[in-house]
C-alpha positions in Angstrom: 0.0 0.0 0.0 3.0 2.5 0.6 4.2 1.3 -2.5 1.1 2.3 -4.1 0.7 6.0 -2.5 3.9 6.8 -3.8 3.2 5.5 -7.3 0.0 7.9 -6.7 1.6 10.4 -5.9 4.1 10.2 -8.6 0.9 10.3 -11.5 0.4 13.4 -9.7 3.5 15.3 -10.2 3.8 14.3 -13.7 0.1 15.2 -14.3 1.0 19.2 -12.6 4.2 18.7 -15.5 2.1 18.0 -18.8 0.4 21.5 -18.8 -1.3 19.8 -22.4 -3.3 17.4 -19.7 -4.2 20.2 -17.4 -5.5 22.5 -20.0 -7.4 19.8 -21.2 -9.2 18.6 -18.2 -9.7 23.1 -17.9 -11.2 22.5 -21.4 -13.4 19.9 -20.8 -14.2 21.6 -17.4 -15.7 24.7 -19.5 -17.2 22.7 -21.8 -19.2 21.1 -19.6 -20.1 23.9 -17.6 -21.2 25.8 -21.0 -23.5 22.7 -21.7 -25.0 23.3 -18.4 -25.6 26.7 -18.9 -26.7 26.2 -22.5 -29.6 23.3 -21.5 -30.8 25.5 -18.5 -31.0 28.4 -20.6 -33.1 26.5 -23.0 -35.1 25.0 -20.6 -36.0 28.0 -18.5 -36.6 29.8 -22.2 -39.6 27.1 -22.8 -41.0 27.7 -19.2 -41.1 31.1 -19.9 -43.2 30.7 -23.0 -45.1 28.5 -21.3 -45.7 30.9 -18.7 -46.8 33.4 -20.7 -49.2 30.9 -22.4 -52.1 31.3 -20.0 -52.1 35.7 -20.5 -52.0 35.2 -24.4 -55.3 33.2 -23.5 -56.8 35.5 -21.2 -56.1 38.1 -24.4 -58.1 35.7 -26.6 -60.5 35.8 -24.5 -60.9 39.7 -23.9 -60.8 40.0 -27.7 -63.7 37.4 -28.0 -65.3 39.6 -25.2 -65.0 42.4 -27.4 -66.2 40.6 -30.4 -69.3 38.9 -29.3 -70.3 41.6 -26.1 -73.5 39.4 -25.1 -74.3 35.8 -25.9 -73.2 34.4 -28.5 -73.4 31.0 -30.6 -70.8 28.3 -29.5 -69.3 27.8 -32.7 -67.9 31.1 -33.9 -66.7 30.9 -29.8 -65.4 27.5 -30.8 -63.7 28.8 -34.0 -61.9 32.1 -32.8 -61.1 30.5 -29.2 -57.7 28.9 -29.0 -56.3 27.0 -26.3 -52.9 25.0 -25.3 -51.7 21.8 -24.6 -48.5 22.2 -22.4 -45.9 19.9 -22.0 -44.0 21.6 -18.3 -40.6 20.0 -18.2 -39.2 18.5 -15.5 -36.1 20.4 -13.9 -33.9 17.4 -14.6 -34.1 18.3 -18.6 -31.5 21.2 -18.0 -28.9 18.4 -17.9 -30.2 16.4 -21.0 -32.5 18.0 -22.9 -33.4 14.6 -25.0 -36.2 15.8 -27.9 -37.4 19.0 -26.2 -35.6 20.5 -28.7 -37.0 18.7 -31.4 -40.5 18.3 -30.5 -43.0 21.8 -29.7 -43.6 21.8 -25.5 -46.9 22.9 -26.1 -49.9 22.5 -29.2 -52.3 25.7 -29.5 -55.5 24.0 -30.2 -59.2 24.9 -31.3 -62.2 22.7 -31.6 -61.5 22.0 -35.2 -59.7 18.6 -36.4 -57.1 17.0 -33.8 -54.8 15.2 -36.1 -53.7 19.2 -38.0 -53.5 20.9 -34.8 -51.4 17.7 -32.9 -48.7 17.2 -36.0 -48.5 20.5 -37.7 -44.9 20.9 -36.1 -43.8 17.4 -36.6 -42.1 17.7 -39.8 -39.0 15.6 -38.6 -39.1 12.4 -37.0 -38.3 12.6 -33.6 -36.0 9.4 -33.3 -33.7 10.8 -36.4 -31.8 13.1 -33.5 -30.9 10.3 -30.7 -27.4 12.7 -29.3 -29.7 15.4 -28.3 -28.2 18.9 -28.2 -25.4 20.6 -26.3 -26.1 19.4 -22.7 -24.4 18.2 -19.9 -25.4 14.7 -21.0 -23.5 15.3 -24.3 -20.6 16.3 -22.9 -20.3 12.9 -20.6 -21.5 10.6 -23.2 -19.4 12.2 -26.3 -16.5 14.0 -24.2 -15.7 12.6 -21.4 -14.3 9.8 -23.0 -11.7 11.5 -25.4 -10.7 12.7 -22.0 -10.2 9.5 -20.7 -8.4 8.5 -24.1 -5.8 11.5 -24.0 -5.3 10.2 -19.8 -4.8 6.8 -20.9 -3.4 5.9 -24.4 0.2 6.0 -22.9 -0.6 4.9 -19.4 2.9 1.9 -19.6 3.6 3.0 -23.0 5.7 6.2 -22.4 7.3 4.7 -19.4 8.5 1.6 -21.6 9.6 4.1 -24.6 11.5 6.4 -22.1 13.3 3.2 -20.5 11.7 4.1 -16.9 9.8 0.8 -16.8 13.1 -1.6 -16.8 13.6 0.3 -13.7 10.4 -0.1 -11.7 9.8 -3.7 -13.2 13.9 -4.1 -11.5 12.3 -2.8 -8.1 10.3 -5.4 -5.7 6.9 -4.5 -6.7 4.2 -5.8 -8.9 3.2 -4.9 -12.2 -0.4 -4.7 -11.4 0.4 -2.5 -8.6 2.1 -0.2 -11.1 -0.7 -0.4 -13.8 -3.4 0.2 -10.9 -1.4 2.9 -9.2 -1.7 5.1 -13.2 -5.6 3.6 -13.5 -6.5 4.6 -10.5 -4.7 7.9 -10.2 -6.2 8.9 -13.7 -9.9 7.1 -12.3 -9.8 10.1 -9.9 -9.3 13.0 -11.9 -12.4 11.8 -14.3 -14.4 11.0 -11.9 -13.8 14.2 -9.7 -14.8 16.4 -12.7 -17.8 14.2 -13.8 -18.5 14.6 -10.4 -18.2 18.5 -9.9 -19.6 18.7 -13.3 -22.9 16.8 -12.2 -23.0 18.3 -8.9 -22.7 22.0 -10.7 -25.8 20.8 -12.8 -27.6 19.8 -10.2 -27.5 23.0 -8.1 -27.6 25.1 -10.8 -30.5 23.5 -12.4 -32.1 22.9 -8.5 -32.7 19.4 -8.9 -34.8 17.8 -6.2 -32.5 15.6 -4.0 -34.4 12.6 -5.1 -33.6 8.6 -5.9 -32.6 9.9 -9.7 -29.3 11.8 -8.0 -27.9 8.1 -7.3 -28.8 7.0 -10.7 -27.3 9.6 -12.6 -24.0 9.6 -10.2 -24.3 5.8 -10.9 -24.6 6.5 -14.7 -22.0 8.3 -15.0 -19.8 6.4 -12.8 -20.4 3.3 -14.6 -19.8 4.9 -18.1 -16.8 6.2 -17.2 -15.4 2.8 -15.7 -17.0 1.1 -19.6 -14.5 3.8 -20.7 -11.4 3.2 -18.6 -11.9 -0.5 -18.9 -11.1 0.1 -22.8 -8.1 1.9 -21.9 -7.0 -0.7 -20.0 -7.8 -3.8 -23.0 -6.2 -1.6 -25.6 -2.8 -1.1 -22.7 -2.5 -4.6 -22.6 -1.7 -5.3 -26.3 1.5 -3.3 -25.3 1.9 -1.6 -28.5 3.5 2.1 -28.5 1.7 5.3 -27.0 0.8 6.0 -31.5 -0.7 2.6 -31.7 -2.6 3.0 -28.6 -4.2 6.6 -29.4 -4.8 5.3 -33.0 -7.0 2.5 -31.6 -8.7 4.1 -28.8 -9.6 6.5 -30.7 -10.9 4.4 -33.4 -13.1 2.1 -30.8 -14.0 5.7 -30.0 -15.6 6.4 -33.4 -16.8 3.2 -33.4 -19.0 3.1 -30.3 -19.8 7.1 -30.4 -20.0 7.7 -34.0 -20.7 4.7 -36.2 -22.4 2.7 -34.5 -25.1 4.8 -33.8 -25.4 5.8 -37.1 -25.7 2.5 -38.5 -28.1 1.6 -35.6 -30.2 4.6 -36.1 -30.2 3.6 -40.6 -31.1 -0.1 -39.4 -34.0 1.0 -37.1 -35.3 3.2 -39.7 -35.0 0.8 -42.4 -36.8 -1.9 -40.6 -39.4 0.2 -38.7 -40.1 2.8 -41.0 -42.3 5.7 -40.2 -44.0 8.6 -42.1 -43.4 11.9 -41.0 -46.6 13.0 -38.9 -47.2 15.8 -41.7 -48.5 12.8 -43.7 -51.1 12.7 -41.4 -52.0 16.4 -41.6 -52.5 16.0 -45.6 -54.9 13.2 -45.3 -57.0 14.8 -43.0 -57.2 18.2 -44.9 -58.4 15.7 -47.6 -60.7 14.2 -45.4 -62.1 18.0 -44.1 -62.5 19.5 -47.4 -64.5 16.6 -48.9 -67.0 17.0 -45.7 -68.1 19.8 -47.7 -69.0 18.3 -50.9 -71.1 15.5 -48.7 -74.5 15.7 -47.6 -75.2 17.1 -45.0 -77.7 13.7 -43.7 -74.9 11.9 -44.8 -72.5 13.3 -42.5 -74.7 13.4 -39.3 -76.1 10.3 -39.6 -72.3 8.6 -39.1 -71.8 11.4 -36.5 -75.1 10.3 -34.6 -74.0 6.9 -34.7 -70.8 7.7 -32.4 -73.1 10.2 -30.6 -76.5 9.1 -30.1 -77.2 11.3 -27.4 -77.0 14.0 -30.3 -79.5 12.4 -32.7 -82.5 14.1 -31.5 -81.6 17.4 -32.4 -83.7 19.1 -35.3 -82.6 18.2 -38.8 -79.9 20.8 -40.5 -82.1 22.9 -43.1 -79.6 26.2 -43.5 -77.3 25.9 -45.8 -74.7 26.4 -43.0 -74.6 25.4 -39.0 -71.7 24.9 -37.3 -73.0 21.5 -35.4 -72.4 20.3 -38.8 -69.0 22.0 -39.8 -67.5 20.1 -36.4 -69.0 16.6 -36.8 -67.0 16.7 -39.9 -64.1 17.9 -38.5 -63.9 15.0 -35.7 -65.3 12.8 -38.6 -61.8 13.7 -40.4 -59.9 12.9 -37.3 -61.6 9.4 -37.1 -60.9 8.9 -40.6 -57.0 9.3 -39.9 -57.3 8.0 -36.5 -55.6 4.5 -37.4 -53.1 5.9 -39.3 -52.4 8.2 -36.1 -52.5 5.1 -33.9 -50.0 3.5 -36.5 -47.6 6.6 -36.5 -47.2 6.8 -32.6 -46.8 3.0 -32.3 -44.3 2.7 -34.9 -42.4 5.8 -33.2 -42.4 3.5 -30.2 -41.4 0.8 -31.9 -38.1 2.2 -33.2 -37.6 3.3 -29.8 -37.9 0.0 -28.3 -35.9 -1.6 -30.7 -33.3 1.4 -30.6 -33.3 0.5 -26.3 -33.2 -3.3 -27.4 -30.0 -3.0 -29.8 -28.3 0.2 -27.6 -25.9 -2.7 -25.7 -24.2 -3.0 -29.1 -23.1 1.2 -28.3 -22.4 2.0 -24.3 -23.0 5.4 -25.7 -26.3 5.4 -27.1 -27.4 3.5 -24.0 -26.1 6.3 -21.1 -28.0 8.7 -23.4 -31.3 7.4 -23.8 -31.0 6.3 -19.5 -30.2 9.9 -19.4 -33.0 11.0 -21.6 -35.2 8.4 -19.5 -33.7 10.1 -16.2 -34.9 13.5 -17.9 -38.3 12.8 -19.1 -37.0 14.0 -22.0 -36.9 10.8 -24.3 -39.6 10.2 -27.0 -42.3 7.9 -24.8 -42.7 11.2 -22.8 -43.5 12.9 -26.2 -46.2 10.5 -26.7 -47.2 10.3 -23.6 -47.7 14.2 -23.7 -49.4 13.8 -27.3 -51.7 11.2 -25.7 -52.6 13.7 -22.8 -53.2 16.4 -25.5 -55.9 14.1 -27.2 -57.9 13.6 -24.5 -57.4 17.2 -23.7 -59.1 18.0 -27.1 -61.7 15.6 -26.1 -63.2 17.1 -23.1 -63.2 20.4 -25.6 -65.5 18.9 -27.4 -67.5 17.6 -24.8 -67.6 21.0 -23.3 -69.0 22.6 -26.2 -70.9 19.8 -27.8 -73.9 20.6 -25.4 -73.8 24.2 -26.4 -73.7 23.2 -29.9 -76.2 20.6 -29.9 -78.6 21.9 -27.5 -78.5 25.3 -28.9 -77.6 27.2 -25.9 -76.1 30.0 -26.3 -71.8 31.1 -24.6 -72.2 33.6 -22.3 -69.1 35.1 -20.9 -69.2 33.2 -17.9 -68.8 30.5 -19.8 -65.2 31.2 -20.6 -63.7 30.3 -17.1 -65.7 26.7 -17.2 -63.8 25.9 -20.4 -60.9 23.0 -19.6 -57.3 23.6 -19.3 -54.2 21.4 -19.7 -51.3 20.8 -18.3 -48.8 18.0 -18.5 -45.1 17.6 -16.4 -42.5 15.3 -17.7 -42.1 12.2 -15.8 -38.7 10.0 -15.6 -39.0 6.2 -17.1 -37.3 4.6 -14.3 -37.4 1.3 -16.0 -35.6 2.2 -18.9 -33.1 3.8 -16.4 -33.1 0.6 -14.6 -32.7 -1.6 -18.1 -29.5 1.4 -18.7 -27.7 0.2 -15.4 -27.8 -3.2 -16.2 -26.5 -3.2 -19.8 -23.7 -0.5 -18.7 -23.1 -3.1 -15.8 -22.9 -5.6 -18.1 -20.7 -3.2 -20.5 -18.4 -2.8 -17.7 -17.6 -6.6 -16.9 -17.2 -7.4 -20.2 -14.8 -5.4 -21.1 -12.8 -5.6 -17.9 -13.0 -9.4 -18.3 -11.4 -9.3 -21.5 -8.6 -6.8 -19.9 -8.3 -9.3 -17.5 -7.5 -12.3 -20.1 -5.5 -10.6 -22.1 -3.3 -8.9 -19.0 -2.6 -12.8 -18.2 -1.8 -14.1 -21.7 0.4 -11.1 -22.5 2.6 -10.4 -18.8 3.8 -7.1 -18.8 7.9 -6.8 -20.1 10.1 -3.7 -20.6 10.3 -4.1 -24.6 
């Protein structure tokens, strides 16, 4: 153990020396700090327009006010009214913002067709962007471990190049006591800035001090030990300090770059998806043709989903806006399997994504980050779900008004739903992260293992 402290202590002193080292751990210290600030900017820049949401209906309303000064018919209130469907992050999405900055945070919705209002911003799918953006997530997953790369390509390398390794392989001490002394001196400094890194976040982004703090730290722990454990496979082919950096780097690309990639052409090739503007189109189609039916035609399949309707006097005028919304919802039912395809075949990409993300340590730390976030594309659709029934009880608040004839009063305005929806974590697919990365780990310090015992360590 003394042995070892002053091996430790050496690593020290000729970490203080290489000022290339320093200024890069100072580099990737601002880096992630700038991620930090950059997703809780963005985060608290969508909870401000969310805030503001509820005065820009309140103005609506005052306008309407203005508009229609004493009672008026529910379906110009219908028409002109517009409400939102807001998707509140949770305060962990500073750290990794997942798809927020893909998908809207919030629909504006009237009581006209669903399917336009849900998907007239989805004109990219969702799973296309799997890295997220510039977050303190990114700059673990993607980062951290060219840090660990510049640490470790060299770790007996240099020391066998510069002929100091005939020396301490000459003392009484251990090989493995040598190689652990470098791992774990170099384990330290990663680990203390992921640490301070996470720990800045968390403040900064005033995290609640819950069971995801551990599961993070554990995250990031364990990816960072996936990391080190490659280091240490790569050291014990005992090839120079150029051969090492050459091929960490590559397993690098591999795992961060090109495998993802592939993974994400695979899943898109054998799940594919159309774009949710597809859906849009079709129902336009669907709308416009309402007009060209007649009218008996139309409320006769809108009575049979609402018989509680069907007694209400027969549509004479050549216009009557009961009419113009059956058609509408009848264009959302007429896309509504379609819909129900789109958001399961989203799902299904992203369960096959989780299924193949053990083949990329990378891809799986983000999406348990995501996960960790509420920021990951089931929490999309759970929010898109949420708006749907959302847009449900709108019509059933104004269907009576509609139907029965009775006419909005201004009073009327503060009965009218509201929506809100806050990001929850998917702890299982945080739980299914730890596992693989667990798994991740012993693999690849198993293999380090073997190889460290079929190839002993020698000073040439």
């Amino acid at each position: 153990m003394h042995l070892f402290r002053i091996l430790f202590f050496y690593e020290w002193r000729h970490f203080r020396a290489a000022r290339g080292l320093v200024l890069l751990c100072c580099l990737l210290l601002a880096t992630g700090l700038y991620g930090i600030y950059y997703g809780t900017t963005e985060i608290e820049r969508q909870r401000q327009h969310l805030a503001n949401l509820p005065e820009l209906t309140r103005r609506n309303v005052d306008e309407l006010k203005v508009k229609f000064p004493g009672p008026a018919d529910a379906g110009d209130i219908g028409y002109y009214h517009s409400t939102f469907a807001m998707h509140h992050p949770d305060r962990w999405a500073a750290l990794s913002l997942g798809l927020r900055d893909v998908n809207p945070s919030y629909v504006k919705l009237r009581l006209l067709g669903l399917q336009n209002q849900l998907y007239a911003t989805d004109n990219t799918n969702p799973m296309k962007v799997l890295s997220g953006n510039f977050d303190l997530a990114f700059v673990l997953v993607y980062l951290l471990p060219l840090l660990i790369i510049a640490l470790c390509f060299n770790l007996l390398s240099s020391e066998r190049e510069e002929g100091i390794l005939v020396v301490l392989l000459a003392q009484p001490v251990r090989p493995a006591v040598v190689v652990g002394a470098k791992l774990a001196f170099r384990l330290v400094v990663v680990l203390g800035l992921a640490g301070l890194l996470s720990v800045v976040g968390m403040l900064w982004a005033q995290v609640p001090l819950d069971g995801r703090v551990i599961m993070w730290l554990s995250l990031t722990v364990l990816y960072c030990l996936f990391w080190f454990g490659v280091s240490l496979v790569v050291t014990a082919l005992q090839r120079p300090s150029a051969v090492n950096a050459v091929a960490l780097l590559g397993v690098w690309l591999l795992l961060v770059v090109l495998v993802p990639s592939l993974l994400n052409l695979s899943v898109a090739t054998a799940r594919p998806v159309p774009q949710g503007i597809a859906l849009t189109i079709k129902q336009r189609e669907e709308i416009h043709g309402g007009w060209d039916r007649p009218k008996t035609e139309t409320m006769n399949r809108f009575f049979a989903l609402y018989p509680q309707w069907r007694d209400t006097a027969t549509i004479r005028e050549r216009f009557v806006w009961r009419w113009y919304y059956a058609f509408q919802h009848l264009g959302d039912l007429a896309v509504a399997p379609q819909a129900a395809a789109y958001a399961h075949g989203l799902q299904q990409r992203y369960d096959l994504v989780e299924q193949l993300n053990l083949l990329s340590p990378a891809i799986n730390a983000q999406t348990s980050f995501n996960a960790l976030a509420g920021t990951d594309l089931p929490t999309h659709l759970q929010f898109q779900r949420s708006a749907t029934r959302f847009h449900d009880s709108l019509r059933a608040f104004y269907y009576p008004f509609l139907f029965g004839k009775v006419e909005f009063t201004h009073a009327d305005y503060a009965r009218e739903p509201t929506h809100s929806f806050t990001s929850q974590p998917e702890l299982p697919t945080i739980y299914r992260g730890l596992v693989k990365l667990l798994l991740s780990v012993a693999a690849v310090y198993g293999l380090g293992a073997v190889l460290w015992r079929v190839r002993p360590i020698t000073p040439r």
